[in-house]
PASEBA-1860 file (N, C-alpha, C; in nm, 3 decimals):
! residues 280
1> XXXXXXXX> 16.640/0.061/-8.431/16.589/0.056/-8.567/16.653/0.165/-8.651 ~ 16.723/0.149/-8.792/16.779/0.243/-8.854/16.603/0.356/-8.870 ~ 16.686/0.434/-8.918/16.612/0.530/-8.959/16.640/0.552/-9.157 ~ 16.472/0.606/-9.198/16.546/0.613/-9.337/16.481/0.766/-9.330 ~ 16.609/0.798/-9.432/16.511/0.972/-9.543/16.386/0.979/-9.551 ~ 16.327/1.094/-9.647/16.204/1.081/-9.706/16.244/1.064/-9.871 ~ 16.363/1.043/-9.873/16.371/0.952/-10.020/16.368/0.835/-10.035 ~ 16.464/0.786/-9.885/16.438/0.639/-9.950/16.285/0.591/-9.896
9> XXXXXXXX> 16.243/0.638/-9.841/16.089/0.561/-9.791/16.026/0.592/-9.956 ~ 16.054/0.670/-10.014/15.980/0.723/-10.152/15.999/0.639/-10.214 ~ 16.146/0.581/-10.229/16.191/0.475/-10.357/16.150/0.368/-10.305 ~ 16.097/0.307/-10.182/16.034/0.205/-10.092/15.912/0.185/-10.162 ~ 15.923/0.141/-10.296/15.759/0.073/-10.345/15.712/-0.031/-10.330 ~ 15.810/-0.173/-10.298/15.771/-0.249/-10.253/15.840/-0.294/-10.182 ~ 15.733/-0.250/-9.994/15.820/-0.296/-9.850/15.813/-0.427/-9.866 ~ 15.747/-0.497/-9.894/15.726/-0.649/-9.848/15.835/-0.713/-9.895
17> XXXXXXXX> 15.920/-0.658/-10.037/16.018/-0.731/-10.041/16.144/-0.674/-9.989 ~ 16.146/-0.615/-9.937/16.264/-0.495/-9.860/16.324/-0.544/-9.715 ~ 16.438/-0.629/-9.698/16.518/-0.664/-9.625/16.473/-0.531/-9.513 ~ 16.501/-0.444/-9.535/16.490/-0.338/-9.429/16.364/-0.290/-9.398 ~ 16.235/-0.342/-9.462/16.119/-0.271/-9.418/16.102/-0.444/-9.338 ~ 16.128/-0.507/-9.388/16.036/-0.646/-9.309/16.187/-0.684/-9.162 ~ 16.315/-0.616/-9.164/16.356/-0.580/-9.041/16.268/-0.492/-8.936 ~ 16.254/-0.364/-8.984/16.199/-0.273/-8.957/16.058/-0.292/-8.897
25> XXXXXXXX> 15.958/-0.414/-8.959/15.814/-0.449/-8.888/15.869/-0.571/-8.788 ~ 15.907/-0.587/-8.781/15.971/-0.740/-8.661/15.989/-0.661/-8.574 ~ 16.106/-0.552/-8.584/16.166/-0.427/-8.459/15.988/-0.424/-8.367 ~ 15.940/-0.327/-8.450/15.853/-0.268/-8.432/15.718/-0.351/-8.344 ~ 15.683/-0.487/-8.354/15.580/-0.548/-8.371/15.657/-0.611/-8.220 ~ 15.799/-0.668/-8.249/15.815/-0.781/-8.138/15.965/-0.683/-8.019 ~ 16.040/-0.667/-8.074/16.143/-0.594/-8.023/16.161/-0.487/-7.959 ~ 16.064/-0.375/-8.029/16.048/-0.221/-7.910/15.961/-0.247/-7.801
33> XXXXXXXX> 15.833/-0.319/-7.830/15.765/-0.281/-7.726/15.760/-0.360/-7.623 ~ 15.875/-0.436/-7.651/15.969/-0.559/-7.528/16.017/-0.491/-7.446 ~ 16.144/-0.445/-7.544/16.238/-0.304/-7.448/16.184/-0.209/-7.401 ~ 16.066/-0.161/-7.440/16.023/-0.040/-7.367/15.943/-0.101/-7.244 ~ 15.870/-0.209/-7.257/15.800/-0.273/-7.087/15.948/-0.297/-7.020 ~ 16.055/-0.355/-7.072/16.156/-0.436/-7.016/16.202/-0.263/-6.934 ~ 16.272/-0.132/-7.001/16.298/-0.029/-6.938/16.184/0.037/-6.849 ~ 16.049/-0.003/-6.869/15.970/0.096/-6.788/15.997/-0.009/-6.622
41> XXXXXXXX> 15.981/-0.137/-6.639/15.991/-0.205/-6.521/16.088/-0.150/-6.465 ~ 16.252/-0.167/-6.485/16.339/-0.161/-6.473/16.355/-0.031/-6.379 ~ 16.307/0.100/-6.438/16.272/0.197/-6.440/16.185/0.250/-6.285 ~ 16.055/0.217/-6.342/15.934/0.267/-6.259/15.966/0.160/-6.081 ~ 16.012/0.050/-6.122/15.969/-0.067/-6.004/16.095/-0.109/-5.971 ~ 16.204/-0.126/-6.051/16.317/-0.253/-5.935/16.447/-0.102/-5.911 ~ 16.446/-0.011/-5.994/16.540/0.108/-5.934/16.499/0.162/-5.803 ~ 16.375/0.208/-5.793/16.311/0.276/-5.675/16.300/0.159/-5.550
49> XXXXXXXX> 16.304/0.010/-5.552/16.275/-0.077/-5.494/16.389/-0.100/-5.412 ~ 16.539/-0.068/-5.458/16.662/-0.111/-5.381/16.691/-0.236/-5.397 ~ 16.643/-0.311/-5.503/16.670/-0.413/-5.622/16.841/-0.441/-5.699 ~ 16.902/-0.484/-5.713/16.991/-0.484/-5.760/17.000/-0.579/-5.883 ~ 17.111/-0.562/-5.980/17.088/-0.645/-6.090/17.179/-0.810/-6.112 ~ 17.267/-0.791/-5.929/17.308/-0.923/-5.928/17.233/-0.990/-5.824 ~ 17.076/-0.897/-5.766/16.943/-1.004/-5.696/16.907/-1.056/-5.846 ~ 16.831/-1.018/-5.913/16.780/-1.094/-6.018/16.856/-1.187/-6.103
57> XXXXXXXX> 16.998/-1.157/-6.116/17.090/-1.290/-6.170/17.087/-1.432/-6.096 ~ 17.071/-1.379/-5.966/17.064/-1.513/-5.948/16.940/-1.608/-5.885 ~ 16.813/-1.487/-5.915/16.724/-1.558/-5.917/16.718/-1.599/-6.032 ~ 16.719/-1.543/-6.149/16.689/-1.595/-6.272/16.778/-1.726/-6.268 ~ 16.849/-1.739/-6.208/16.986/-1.882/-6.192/16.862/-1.982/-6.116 ~ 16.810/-1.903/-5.979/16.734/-2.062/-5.952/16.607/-2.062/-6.010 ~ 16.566/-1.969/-6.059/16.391/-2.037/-6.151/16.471/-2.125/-6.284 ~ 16.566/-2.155/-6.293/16.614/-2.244/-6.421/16.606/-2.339/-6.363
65> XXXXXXXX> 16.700/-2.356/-6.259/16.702/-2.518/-6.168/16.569/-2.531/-6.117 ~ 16.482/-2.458/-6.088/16.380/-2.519/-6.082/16.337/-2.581/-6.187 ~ 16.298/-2.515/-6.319/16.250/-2.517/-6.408/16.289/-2.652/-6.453 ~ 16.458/-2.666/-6.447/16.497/-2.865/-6.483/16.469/-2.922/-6.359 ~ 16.414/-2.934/-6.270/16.380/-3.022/-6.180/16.252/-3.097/-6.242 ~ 16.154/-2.980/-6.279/16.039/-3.027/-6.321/16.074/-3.104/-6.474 ~ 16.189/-3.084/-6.510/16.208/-3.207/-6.611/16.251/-3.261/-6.608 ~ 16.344/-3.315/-6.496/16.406/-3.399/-6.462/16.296/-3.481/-6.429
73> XXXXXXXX> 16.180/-3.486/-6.326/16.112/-3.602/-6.311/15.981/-3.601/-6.417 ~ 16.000/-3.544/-6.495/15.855/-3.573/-6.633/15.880/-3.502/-6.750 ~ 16.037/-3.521/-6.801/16.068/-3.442/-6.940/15.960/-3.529/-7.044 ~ 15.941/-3.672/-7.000/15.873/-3.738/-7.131/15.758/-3.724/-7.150 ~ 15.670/-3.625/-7.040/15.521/-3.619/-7.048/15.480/-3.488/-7.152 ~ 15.373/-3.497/-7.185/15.332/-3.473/-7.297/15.170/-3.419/-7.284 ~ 15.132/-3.328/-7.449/15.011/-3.285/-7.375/14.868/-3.415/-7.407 ~ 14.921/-3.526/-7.494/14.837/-3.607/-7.502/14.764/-3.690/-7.378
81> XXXXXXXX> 14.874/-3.655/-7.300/14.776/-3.713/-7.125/14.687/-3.584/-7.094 ~ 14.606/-3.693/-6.984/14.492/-3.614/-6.912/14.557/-3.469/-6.845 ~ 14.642/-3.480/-6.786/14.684/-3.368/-6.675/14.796/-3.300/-6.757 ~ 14.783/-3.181/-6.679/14.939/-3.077/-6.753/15.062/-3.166/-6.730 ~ 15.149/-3.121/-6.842/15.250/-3.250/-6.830/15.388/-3.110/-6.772 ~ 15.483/-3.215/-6.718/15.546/-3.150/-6.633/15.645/-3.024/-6.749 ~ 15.681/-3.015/-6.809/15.787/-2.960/-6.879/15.667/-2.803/-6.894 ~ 15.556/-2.837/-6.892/15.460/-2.709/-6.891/15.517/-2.590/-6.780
89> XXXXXXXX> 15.522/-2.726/-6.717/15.545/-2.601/-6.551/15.692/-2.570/-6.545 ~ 15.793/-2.641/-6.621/15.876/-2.611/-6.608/15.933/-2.485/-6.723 ~ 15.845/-2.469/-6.792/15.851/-2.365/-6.900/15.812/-2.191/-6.811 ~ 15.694/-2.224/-6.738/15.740/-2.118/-6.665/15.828/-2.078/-6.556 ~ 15.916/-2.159/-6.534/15.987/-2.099/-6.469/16.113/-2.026/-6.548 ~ 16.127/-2.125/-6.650/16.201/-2.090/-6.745/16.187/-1.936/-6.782 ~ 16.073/-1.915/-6.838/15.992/-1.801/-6.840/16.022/-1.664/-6.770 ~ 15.994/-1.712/-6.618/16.064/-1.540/-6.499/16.229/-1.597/-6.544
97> XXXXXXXX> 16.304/-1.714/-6.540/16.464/-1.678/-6.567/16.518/-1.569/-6.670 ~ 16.393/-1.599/-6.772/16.416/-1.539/-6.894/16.455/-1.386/-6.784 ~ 16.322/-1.364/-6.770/16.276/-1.195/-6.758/16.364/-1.174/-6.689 ~ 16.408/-1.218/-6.595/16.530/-1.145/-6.456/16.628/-1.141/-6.607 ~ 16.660/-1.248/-6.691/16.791/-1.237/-6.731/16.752/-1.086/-6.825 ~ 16.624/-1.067/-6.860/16.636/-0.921/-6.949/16.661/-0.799/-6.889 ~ 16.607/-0.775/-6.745/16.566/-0.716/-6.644/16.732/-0.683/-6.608 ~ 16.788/-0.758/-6.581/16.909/-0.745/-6.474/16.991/-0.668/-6.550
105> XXXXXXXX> 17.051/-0.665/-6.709/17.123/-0.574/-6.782/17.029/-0.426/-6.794 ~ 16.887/-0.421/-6.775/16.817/-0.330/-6.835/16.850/-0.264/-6.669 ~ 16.780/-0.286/-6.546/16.867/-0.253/-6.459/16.982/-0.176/-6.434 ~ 17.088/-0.251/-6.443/17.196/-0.215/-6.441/17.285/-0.114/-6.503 ~ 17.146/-0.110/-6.649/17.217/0.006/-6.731/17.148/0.175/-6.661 ~ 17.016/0.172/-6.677/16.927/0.287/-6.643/16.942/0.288/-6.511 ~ 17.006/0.225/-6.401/16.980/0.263/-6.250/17.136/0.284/-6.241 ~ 17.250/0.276/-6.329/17.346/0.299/-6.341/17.445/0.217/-6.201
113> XXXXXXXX> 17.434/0.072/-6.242/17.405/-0.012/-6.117/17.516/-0.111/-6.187 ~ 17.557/-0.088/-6.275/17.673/-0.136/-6.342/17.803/-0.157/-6.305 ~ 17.845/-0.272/-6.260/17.977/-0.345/-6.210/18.080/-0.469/-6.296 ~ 18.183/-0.446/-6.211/18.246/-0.509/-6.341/18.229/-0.708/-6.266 ~ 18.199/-0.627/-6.153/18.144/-0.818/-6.121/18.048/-0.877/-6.153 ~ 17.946/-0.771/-6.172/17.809/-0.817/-6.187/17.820/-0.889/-6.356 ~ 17.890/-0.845/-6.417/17.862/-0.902/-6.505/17.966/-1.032/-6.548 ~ 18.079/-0.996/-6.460/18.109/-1.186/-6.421/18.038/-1.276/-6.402
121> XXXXXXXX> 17.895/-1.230/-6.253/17.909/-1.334/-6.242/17.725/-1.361/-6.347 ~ 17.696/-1.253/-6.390/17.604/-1.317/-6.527/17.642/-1.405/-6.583 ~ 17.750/-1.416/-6.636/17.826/-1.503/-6.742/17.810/-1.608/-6.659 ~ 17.900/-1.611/-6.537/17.924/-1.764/-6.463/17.789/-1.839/-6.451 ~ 17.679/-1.753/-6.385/17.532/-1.805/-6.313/17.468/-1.852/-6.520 ~ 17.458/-1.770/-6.624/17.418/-1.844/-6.728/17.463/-1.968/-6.758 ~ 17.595/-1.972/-6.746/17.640/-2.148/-6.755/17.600/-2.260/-6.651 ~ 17.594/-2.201/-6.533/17.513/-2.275/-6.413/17.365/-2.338/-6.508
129> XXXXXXXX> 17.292/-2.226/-6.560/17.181/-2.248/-6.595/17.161/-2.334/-6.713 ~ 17.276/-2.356/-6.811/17.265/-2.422/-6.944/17.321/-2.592/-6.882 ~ 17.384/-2.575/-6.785/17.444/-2.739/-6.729/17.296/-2.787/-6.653 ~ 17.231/-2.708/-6.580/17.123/-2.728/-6.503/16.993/-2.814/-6.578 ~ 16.974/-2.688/-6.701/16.883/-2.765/-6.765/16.922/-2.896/-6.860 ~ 17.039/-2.862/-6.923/17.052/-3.007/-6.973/17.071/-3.120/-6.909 ~ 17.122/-3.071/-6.744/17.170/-3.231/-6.663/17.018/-3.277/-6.623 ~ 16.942/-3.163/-6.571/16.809/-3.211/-6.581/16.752/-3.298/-6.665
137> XXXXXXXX> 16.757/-3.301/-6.824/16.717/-3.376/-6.927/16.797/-3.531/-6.919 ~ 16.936/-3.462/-6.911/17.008/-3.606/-6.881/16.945/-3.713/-6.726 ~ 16.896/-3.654/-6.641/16.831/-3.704/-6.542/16.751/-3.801/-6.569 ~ 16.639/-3.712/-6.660/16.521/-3.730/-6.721/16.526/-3.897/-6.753 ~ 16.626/-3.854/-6.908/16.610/-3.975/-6.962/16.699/-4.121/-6.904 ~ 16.758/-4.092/-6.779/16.858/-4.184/-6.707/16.750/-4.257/-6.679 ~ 16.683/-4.174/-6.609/16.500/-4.249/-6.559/16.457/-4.342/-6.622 ~ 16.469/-4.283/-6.779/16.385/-4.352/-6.852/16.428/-4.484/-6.886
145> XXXXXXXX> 16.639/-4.485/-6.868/16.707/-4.587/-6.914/16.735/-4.588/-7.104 ~ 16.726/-4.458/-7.144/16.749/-4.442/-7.267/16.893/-4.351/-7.271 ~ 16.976/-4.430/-7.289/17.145/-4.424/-7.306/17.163/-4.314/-7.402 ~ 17.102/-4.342/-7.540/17.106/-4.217/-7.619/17.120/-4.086/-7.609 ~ 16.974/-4.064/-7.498/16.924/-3.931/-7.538/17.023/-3.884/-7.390 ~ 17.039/-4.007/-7.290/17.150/-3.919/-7.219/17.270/-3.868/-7.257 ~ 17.341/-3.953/-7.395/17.467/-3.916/-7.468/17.399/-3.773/-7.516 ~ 17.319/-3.741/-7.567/17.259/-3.633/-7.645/17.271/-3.518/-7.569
153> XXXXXXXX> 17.228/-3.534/-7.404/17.204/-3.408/-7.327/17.368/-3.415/-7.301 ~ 17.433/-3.486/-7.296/17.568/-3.379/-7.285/17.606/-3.339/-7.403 ~ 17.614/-3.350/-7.533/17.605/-3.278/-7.662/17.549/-3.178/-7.599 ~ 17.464/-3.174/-7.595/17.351/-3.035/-7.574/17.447/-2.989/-7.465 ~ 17.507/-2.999/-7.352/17.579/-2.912/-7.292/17.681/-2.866/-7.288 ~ 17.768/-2.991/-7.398/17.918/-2.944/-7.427/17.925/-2.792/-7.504 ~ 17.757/-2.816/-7.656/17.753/-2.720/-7.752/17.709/-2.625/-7.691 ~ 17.633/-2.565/-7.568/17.627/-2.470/-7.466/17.728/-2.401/-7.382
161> XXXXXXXX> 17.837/-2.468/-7.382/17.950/-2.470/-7.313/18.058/-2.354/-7.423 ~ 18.059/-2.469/-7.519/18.133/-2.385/-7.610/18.133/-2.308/-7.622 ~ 17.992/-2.252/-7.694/17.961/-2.154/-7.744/18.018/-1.984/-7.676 ~ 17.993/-2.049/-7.541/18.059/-1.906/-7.450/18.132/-1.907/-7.398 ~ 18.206/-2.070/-7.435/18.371/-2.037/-7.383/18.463/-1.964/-7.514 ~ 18.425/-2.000/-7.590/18.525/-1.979/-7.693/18.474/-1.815/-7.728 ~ 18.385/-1.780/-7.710/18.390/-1.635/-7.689/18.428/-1.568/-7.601 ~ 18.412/-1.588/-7.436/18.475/-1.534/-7.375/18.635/-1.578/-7.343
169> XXXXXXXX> 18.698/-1.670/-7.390/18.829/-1.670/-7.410/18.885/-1.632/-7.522 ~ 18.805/-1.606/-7.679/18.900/-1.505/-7.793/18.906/-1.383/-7.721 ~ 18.796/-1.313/-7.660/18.776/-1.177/-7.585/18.932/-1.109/-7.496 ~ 19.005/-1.267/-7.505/19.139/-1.216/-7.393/19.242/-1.148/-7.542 ~ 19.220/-1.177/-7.659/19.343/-1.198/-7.731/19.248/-1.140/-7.879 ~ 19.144/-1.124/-7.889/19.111/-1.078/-8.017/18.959/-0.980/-7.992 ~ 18.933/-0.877/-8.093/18.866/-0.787/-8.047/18.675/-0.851/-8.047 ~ 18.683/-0.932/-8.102/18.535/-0.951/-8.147/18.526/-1.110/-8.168
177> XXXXXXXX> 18.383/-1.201/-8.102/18.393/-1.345/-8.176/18.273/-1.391/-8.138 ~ 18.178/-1.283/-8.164/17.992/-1.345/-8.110/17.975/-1.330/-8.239 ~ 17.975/-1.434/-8.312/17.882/-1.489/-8.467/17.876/-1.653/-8.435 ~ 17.747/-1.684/-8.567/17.692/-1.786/-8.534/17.534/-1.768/-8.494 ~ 17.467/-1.855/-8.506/17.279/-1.828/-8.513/17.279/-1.871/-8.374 ~ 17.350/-2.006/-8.316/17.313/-2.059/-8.177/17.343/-1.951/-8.031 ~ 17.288/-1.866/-8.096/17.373/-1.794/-7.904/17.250/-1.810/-7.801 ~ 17.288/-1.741/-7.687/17.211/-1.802/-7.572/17.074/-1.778/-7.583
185> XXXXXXXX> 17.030/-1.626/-7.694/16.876/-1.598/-7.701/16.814/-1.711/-7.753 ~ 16.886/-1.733/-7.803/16.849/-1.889/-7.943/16.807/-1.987/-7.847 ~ 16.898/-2.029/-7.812/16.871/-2.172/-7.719/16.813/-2.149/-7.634 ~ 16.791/-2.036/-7.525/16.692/-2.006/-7.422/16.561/-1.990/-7.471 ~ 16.527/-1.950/-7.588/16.425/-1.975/-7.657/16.332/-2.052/-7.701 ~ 16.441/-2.154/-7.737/16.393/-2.258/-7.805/16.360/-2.357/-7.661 ~ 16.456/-2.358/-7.582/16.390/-2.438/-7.456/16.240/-2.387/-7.360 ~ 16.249/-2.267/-7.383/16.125/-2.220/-7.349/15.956/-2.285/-7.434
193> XXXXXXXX> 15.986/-2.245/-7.595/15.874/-2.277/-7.637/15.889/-2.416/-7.668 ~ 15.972/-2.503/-7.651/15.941/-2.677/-7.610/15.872/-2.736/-7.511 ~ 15.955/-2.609/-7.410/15.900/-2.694/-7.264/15.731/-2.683/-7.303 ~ 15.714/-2.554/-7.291/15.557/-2.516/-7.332/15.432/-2.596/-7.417 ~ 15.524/-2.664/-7.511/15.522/-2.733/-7.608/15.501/-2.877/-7.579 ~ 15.574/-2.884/-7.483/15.605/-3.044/-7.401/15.640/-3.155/-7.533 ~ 15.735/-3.085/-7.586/15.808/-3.127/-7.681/15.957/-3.159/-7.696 ~ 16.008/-3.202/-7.601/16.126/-3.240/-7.548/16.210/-3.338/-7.622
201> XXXXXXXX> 16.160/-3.384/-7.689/16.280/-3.509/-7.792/16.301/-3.422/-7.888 ~ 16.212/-3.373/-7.951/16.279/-3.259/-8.090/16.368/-3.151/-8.001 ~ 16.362/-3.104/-7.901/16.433/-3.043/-7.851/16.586/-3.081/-7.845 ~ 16.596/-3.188/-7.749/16.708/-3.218/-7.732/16.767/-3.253/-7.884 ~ 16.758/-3.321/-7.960/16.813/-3.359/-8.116/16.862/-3.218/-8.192 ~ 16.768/-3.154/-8.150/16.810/-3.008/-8.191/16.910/-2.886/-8.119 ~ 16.924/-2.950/-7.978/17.004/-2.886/-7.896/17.138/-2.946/-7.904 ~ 17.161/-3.088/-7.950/17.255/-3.183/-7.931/17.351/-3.143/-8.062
209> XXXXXXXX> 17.300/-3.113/-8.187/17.334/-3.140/-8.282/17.360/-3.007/-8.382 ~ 17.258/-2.923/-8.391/17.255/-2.730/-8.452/17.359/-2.650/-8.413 ~ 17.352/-2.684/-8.281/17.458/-2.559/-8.189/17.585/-2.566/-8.240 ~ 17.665/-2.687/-8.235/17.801/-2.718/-8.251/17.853/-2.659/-8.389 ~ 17.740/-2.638/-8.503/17.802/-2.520/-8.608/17.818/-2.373/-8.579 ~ 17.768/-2.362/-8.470/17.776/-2.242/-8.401/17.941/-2.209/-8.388 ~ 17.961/-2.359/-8.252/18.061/-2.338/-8.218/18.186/-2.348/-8.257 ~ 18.199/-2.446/-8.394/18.268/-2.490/-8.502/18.317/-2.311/-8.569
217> XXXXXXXX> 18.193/-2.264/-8.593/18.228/-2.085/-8.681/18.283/-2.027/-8.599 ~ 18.239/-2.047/-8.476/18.296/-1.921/-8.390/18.447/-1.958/-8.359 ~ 18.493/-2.057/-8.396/18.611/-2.114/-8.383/18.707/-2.085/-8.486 ~ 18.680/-2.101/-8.600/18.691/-2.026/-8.722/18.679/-1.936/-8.729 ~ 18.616/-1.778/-8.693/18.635/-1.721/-8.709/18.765/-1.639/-8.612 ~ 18.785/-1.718/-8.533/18.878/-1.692/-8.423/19.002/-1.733/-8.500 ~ 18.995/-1.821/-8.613/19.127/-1.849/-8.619/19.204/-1.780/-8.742 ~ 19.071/-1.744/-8.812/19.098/-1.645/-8.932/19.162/-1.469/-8.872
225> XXXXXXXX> 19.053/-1.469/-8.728/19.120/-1.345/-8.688/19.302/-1.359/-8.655 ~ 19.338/-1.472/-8.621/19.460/-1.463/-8.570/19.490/-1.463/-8.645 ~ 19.483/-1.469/-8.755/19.594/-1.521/-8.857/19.609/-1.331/-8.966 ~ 19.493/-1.279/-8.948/19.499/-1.151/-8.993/19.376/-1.082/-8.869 ~ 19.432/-0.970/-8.830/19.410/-0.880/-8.764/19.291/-0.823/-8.855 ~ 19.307/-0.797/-8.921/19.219/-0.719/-9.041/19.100/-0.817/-9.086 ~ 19.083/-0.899/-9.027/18.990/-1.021/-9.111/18.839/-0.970/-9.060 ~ 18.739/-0.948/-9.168/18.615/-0.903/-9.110/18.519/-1.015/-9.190
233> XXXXXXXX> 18.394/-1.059/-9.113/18.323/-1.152/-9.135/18.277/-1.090/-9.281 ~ 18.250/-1.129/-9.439/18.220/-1.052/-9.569/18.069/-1.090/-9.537 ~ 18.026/-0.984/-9.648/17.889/-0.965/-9.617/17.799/-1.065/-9.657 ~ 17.746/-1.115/-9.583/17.552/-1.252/-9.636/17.581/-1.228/-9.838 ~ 17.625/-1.338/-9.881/17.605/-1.343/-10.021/17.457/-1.427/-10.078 ~ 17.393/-1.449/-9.973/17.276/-1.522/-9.988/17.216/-1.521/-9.869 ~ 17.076/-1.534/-9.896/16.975/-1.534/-9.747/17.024/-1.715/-9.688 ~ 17.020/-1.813/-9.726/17.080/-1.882/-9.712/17.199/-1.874/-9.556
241> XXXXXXXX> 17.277/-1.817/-9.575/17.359/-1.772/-9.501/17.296/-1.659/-9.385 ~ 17.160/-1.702/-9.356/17.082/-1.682/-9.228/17.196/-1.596/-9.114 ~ 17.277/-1.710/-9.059/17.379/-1.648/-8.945/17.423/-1.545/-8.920 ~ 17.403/-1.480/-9.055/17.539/-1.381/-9.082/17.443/-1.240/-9.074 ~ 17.275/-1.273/-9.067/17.227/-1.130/-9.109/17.180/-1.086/-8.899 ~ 17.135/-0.962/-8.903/17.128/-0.921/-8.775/17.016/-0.940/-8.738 ~ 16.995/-0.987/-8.641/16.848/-1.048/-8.563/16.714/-0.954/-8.595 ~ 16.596/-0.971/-8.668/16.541/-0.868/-8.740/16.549/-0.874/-8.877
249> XXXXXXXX> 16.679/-0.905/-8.969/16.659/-0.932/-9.078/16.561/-1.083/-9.122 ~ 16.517/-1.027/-9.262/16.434/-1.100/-9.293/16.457/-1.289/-9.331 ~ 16.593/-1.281/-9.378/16.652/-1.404/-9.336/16.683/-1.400/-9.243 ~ 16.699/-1.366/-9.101/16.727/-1.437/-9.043/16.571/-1.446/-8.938 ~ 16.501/-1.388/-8.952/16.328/-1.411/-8.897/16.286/-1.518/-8.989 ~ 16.306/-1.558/-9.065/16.268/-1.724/-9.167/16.304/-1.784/-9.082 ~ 16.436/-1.840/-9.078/16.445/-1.993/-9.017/16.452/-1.972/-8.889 ~ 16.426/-1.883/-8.790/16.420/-1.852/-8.692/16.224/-1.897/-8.643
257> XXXXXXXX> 16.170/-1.832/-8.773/15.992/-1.868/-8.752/15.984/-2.047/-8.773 ~ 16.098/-2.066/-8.868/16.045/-2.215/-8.872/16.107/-2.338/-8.771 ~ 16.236/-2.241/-8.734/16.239/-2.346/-8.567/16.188/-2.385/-8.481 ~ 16.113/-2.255/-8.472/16.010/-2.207/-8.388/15.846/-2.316/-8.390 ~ 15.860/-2.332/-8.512/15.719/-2.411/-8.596/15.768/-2.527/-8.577 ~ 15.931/-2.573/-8.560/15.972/-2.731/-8.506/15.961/-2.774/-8.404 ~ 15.963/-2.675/-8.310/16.010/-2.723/-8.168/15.799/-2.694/-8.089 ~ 15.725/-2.639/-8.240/15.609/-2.627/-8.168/15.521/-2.773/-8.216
265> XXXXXXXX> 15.557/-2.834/-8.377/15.499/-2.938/-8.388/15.587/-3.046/-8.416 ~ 15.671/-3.041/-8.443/15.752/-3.193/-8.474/15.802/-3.272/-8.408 ~ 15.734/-3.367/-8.359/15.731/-3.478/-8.255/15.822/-3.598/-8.309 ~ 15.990/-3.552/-8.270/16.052/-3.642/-8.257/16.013/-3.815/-8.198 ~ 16.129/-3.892/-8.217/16.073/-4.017/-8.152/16.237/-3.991/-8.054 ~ 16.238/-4.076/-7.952/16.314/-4.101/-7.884/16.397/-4.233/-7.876 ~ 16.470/-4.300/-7.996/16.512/-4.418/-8.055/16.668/-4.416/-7.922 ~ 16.688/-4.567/-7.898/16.795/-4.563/-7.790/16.891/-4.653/-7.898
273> XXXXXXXX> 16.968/-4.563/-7.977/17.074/-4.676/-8.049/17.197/-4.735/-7.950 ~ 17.271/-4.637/-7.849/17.327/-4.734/-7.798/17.268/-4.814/-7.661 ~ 17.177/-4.844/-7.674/17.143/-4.977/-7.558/17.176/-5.090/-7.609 ~ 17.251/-5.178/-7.719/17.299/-5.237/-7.808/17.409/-5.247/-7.745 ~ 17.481/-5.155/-7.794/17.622/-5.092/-7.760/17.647/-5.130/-7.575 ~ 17.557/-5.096/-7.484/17.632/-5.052/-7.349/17.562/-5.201/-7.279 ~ 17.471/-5.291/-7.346/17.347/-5.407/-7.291/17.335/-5.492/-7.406 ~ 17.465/-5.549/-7.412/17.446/-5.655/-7.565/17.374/-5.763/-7.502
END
């Protein structure tokens, strides 16, 4: 969290409209006292334990495949039935993947446990985990015999794919190329509070289709870098331009709260346009 003077907090008459005070309460409310449980664990329990931070990579790798198993056989259940519907249970597993995946850098930094493999094979085991859960979905709806939403879950994994290939391959040849709103917090996120949600068709439509401007910019901006060395992303000329502000800013906590509000009520339908197409 920046820090301000005791001037500018003075000229601070009205926080509520202040990009940096309504950064500044998000930090504060959702972000420190994450990192500080996330370092005390890290800390107090898996350093002293003889824990390492490529054990938890790849558990956090199989509570995902678990996590799409359980949607692979009941992505379409829902909380309008009698019983917990499966994507519930598969949200927590989702859930500990998360935490190992916070755990294992927090780890690695404070137990000074830091390797240059370990964080290979983070990278490799996260893509394990983004093919896992979407082939899961694609499973799902094979089940179901809806052609669509299986075209959809590979969208959803190509635009997962991208996203961190084309960053970790500018990384060989240019200094910088993580921009874009879709990165992995995003989408691990958003699959979390769906599953929870047991809201899985707005999910996928939204996984299939959002990301790929991600990966479209980050492509672009890769190509602007080649072309000038000197090329720096210019600054948010509008809140609008969400992407561009730093996680915490107040545009970018808007459409971030209202994704959030999509993937918690907006109950897609699951329409099969090409069964036409592949079953004339």
């Amino acid at each position: 969290m920046e820090k301000q003077t005791q001037s500018e907090t003075q000229q601070n008459t009205q926080p509520d409209k202040s990009p940096n005070y309504v950064r500044s309460l998000a930090t504060k409310i959702f972000s420190e006292p994450i990192a500080r449980l996330r370092d005390l664990i890290a800390v107090k329990l898996l350093v002293r334990s003889g824990i390492t931070p490529n054990m938890l990579t790849v558990a956090g790798t199989l509570f995902s495949i678990i996590g799409a198993g359980f949607l692979a056989v009941g992505a379409e259940q829902t909380w309008d039935q009698e019983k917990i519907p499966y994507p519930f249970y598969a949200a927590l597993f989702f859930f500990l993947s998360s935490a190992m995946d916070m755990l294992d850098g927090a780890l690695a930094r404070l137990g000074n446990l830091k390797t240059n493999f370990g964080g290979i094979l983070d990278s490799c085991l996260d893509r394990v985990s983004d093919m896992a859960i979407f082939g899961g979905l694609a499973l799902a709806y094979a089940r179901l015999g809806n052609q669509t939403f299986v075209f959809l879950c590979i969208l959803a994994t190509v635009n997962a794919v991208m996203i961190s290939y084309i960053k970790a391959r500018a990384e060989c040849e240019l200094p910088a190329s993580t921009v874009g709103f879709w990165q992995r917090g995003e989408r691990m996120a958003g699959i979390l509070i769906a599953s929870f949600a047991a809201n899985i068709n707005t999910l996928v439509w939204m996984m299939a289709l959002l990301p790929a401007f991600s990966a479209a910019y980050r492509l672009y901006f890769c190509y602007k870098q080649t072309q000038d060395r000197e090329f720096k992303i210019p600054a948010p000329k509008s809140p609008l331009q969400f992407w561009r502000y730093r996680r915490g800013a107040w545009p970018f906590v808007v459409p971030t709260a209202t994704y959030i509000l999509i993937l918690m009520f907006v109950k897609l339908p699951a329409p099969d346009f090409l069964a036409k197409l592949f079953n004339p």
